[in-house]
N, C-alpha and C positions, 0 to 999 in steps of 0.2 A: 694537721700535718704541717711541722716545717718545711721554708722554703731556704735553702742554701746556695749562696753563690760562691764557687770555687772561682778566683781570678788567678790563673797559671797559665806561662807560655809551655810549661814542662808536659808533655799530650800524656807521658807515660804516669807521668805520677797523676796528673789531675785523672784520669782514668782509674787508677785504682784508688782513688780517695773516692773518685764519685761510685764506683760500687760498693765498696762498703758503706757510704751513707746511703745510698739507694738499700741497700739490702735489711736496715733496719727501720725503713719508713718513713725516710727524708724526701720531698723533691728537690731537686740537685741541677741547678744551670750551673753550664760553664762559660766563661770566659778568658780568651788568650792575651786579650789587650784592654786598655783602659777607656777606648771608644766602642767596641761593642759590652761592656762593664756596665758603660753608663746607658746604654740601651735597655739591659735585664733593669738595672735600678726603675729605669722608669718606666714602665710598660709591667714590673711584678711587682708583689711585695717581699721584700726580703727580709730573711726574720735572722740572718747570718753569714756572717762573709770571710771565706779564708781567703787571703790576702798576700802573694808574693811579692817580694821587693823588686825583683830584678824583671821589668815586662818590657818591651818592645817597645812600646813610643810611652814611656815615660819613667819616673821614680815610683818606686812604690810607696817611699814615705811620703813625699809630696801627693801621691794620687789618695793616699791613706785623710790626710789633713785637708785633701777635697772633698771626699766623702764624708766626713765627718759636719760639712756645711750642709749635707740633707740628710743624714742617716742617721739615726739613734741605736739601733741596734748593735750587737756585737759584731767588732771585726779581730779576729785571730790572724794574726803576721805568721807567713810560712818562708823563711828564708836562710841561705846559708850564712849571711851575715850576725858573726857570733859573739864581736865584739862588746864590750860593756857597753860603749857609747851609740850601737848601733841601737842594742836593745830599749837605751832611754830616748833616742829618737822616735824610735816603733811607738812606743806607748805616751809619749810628750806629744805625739801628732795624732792619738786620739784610739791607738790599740787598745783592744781589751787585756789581749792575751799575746803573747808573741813567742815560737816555737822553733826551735833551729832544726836544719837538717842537716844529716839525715833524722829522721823519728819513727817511732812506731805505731802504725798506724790505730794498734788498739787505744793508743795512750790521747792520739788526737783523737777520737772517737769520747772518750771519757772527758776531755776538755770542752771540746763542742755541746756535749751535754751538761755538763756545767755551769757552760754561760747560757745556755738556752734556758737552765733552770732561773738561775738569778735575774735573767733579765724578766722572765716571767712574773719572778715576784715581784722587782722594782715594778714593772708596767702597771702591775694592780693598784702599786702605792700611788703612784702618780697621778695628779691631776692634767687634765686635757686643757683648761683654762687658765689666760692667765688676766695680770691687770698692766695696761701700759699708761701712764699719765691718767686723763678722761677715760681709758678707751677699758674692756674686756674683750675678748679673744676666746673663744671656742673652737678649738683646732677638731674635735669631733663631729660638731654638727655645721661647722664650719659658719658661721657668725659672726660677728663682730658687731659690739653695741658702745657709741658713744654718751657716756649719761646717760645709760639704760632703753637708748633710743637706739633700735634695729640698723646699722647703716646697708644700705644694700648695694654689696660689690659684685664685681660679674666674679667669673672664677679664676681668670686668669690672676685680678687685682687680689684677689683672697690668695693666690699662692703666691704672688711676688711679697706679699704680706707675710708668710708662713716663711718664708726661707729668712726674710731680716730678721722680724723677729727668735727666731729659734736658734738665729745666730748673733743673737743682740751684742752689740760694742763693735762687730767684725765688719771689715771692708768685704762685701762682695763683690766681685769682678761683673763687668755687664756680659762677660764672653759665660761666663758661669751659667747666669741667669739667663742667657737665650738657649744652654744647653738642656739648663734643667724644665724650661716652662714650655719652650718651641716643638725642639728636635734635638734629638742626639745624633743626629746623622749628616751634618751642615748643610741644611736644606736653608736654600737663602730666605732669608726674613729682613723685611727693611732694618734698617740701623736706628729710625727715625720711632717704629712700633713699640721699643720698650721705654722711650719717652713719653710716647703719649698713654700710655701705661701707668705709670708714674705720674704722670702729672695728674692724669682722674683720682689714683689713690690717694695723693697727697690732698687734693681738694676736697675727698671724700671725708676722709681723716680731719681733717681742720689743723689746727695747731694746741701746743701744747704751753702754758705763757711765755707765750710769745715763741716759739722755738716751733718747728715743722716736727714731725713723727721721723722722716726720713731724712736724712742728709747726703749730701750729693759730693764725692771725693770726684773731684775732676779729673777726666782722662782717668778714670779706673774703675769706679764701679759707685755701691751706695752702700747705706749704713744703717739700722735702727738707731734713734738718737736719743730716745729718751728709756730710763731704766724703766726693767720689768718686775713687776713680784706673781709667785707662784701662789694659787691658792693654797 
């Protein structure tokens, strides 16, 4: 069974989008805002995400090009925003698919299963490992071996790991990273916790000549620093 997150402040449409995916064998969260969004993100897995532009505390294309820093899966834009330059926003910020409204619902029904096909066959293609300088990376058994040698991170440092990487060149934000690893709900966590976080990992990690794994953009966030290859 796929899992779908409808993200709409609109109760009437997101209700009847969620019955008809419910009625042919989807499970179906909803969300109205981009803070209980990131709550289903991380507490389910989500194998698809419709996506409106217009939500309550925020952009949709901007909240589009944040998910896109944990989420591989499809996301379909549902918006009345029709212009050309809107729609190369939508998908320059990491849409799969992007759908104006009004629409019909049989027609996003047939979209949805579309990309749930195609992402199915890419996922099979894909490899789960990859190579960073020294290092391998096992995102399914969750691993990581420097010169073939086992490195053992706790889990947090394996996920602060999984999100740079997977967004290798990109500045991540540290407000990101406390949302995706902590809480999604601002449950306070010291300031100080993702430093010392980081600093195990990078210790852990070693360097690369002469260069760290991680690099530090001050006052903003951090970075994977050295290129990946896929197997």
């Amino acid at each position: 069974m796929y899992n779908i997150l409808i993200i709409e402040d609109n109760t009437e449409l997101q209700n009847e989008v969620k019955e008809l995916l419910t009625s042919v064998g989807y499970q179906v969260f909803c969300a109205q805002s981009r803070s209980s969004a990131l709550c289903y993100f991380k507490f389910n897995k989500i194998d698809l995400c419709l996506l409106d532009v217009q939500l309550p505390d925020c952009n949709g294309f901007e909240f589009c090009l944040e998910i896109r820093t944990f989420f591989t899966n499809p996301i379909i834009m549902l918006t009345v925003c029709n212009e050309e330059e809107d729609i190369i926003t939508g998908l320059k910020n990491g849409a799969d698919d992007y759908i104006t409204k009004p629409f019909s619902i049989r027609i996003l029904l047939m979209r949805v299963e579309a990309q749930l096909r195609r992402n199915e066959l890419q996922t099979q293609k894909d490899t789960q490992i990859v190579f960073s300088g020294d290092l391998s990376i096992n995102f399914d058994t969750r691993k990581i071996y420097l010169n073939e040698e086992e490195i053992k991170l706790r889990s947090i440092e394996f996920d602060l790991c999984e999100i740079l990487l997977k967004n290798n060149g990109r500045i991540i934000k540290r407000e990101l990273l406390f949302e995706r690893i902590w809480d999604c709900k601002n449950k306070f966590i010291e300031e100080n916790t993702l430093n010392v976080h980081i600093s195990r990992l990078r210790k852990s990690l070693k360097t690369y000549r002469g260069s760290g794994y991680i690099e530090t953009v001050k006052n903003y966030g951090y970075r994977w620093n050295v290129d990946i290859i896929r197997n």
